[in-house]
C-alpha positions as CSV (number, residue, x, y, z in Angstrom):
1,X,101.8,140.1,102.3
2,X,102.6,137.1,104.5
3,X,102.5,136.9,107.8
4,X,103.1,134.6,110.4
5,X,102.6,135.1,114.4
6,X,104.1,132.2,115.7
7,X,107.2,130.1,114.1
8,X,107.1,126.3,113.4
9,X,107.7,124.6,116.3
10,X,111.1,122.5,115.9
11,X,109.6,119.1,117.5
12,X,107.3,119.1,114.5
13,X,109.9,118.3,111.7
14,X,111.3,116.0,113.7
15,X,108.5,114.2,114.4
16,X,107.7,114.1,110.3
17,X,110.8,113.0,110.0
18,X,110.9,110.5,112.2
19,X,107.5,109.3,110.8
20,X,109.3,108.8,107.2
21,X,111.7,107.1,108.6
22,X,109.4,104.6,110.1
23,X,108.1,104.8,106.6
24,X,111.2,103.6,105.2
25,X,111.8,100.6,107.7
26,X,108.8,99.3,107.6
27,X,109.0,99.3,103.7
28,X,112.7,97.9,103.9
29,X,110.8,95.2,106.3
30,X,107.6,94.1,104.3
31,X,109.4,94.2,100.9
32,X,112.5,92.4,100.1
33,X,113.6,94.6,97.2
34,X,114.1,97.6,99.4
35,X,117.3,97.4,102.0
36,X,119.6,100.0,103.7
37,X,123.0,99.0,105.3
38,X,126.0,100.6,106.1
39,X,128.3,101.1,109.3
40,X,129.0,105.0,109.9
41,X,129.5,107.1,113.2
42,X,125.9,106.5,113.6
43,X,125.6,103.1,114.7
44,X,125.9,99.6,112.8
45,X,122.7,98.8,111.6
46,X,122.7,102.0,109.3
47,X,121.2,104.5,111.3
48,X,123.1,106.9,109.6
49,X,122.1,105.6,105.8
50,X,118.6,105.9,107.3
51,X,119.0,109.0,108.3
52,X,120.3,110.3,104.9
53,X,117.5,108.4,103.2
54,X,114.8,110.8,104.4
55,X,117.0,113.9,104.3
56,X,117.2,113.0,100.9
57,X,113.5,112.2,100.2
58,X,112.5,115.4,101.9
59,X,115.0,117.9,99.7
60,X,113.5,115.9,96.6
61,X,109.8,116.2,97.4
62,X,110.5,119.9,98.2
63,X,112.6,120.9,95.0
64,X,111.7,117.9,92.2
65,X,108.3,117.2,93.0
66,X,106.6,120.6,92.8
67,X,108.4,120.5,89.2
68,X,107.3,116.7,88.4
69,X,104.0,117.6,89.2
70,X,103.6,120.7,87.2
71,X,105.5,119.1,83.8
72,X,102.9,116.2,84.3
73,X,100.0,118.1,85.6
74,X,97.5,116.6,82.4
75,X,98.4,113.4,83.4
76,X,98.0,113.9,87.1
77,X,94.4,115.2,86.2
78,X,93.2,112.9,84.2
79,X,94.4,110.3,86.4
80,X,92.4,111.7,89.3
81,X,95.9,111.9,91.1
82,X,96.8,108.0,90.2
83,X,100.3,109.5,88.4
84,X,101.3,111.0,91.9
85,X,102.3,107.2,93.3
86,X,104.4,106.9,90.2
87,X,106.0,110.3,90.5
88,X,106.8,109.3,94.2
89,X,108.2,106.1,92.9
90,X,110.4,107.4,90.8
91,X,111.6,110.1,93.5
92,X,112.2,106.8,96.0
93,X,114.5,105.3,92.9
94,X,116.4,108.7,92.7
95,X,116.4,108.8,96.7
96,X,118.1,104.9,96.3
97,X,120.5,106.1,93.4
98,X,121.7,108.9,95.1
99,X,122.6,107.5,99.0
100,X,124.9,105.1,99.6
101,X,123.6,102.0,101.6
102,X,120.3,102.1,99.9
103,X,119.0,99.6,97.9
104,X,115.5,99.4,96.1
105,X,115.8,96.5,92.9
106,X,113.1,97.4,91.0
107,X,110.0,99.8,90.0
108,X,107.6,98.2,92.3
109,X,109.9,97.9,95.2
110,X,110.1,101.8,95.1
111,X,106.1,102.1,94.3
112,X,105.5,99.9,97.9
113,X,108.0,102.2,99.5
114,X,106.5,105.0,98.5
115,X,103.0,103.9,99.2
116,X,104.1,103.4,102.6
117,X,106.4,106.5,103.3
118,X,103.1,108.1,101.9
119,X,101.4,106.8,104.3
120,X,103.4,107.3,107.2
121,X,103.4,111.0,106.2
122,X,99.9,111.4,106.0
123,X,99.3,110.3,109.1
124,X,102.3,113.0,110.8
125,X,100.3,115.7,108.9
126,X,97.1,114.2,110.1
127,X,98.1,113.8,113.3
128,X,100.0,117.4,113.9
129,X,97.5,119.4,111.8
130,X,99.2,120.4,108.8
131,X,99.6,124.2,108.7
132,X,98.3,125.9,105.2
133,X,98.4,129.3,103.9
134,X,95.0,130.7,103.5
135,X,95.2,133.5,101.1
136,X,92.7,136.4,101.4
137,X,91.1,138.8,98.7
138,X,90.1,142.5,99.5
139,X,87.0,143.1,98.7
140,X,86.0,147.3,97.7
141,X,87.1,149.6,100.6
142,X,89.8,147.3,101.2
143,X,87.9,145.1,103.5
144,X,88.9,141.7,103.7
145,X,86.6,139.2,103.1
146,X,86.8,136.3,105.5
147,X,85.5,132.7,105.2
148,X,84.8,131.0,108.3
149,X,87.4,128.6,107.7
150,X,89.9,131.6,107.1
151,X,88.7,133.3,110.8
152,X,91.1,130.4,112.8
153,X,94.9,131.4,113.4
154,X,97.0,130.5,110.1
155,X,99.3,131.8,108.3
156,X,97.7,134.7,105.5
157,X,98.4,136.2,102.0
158,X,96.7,139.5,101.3
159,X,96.0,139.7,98.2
């Protein structure tokens, strides 16, 4: 059983999202293989490109990546998590291949924009306390057995 008490404040996606797109400036900024242009009803400097950037990036690491990581998990592992840059690379080249107005030339283009847009949102999750489920097992008698980590307010399976 799942439940929640309290709903995910809206400011908080926005604010990750606005972190990735920093992300993606400041890569487009430091590295001259990665660009984004384009004149839409969101201004002329391809605020609107931007914006479909990291709408893009975040339906890809939600659906692809979870998928990429399990069909690679060996490699992941015996990497000690090295193949997850890679993996993010490749999901910033799809991200570029996919939106219009968004260029990135090569590999390593995409493996510094990805380095960076990693970085960007690990320091939102840092900075906003990333939210976890913390899953439970009942014990006999159908107590539940509580760590002291688990006794805070977060979201809870039952198992």
């Amino acid at each position: 059983m799942v439940s929640s008490e309290r709903a995910m404040p809206w400011w908080r996606n926005v604010f990750r999202w606005s972190m990735i797109a920093l992300g993606v400036v400041i890569a487009a900024h430091t590295s001259p293989g990665i660009s984004y242009t384009g004149v839409d009803s969101l201004g002329p400097h391809g605020l609107g490109t931007l914006a479909l950037v990291v709408l893009t990036l975040t339906v890809l690491n939600i659906v692809l990546k979870p998928l990429l990581i399990l069909f690679t998990l060996p490699l992941v592992l015996l990497s000690l998590g090295i193949a997850l840059l890679f993996i993010n690379a490749g999901l910033f080249m799809v991200a570029a291949w996919l939106v219009p107005g968004f260029h990135v030339v090569d590999f390593w283009a995409a493996f510094w924009g990805a380095l960076v847009v990693s970085l960007m949102s690990f320091l939102a999750n840092r900075w906003l306390g990333q939210r976890r489920f913390v899953a439970r097992t009942r014990g006999l008698g159908g107590r539940v057995k509580r760590s002291p980590a688990s006794r805070r307010e977060d979201d809870v399976i039952d198992v």
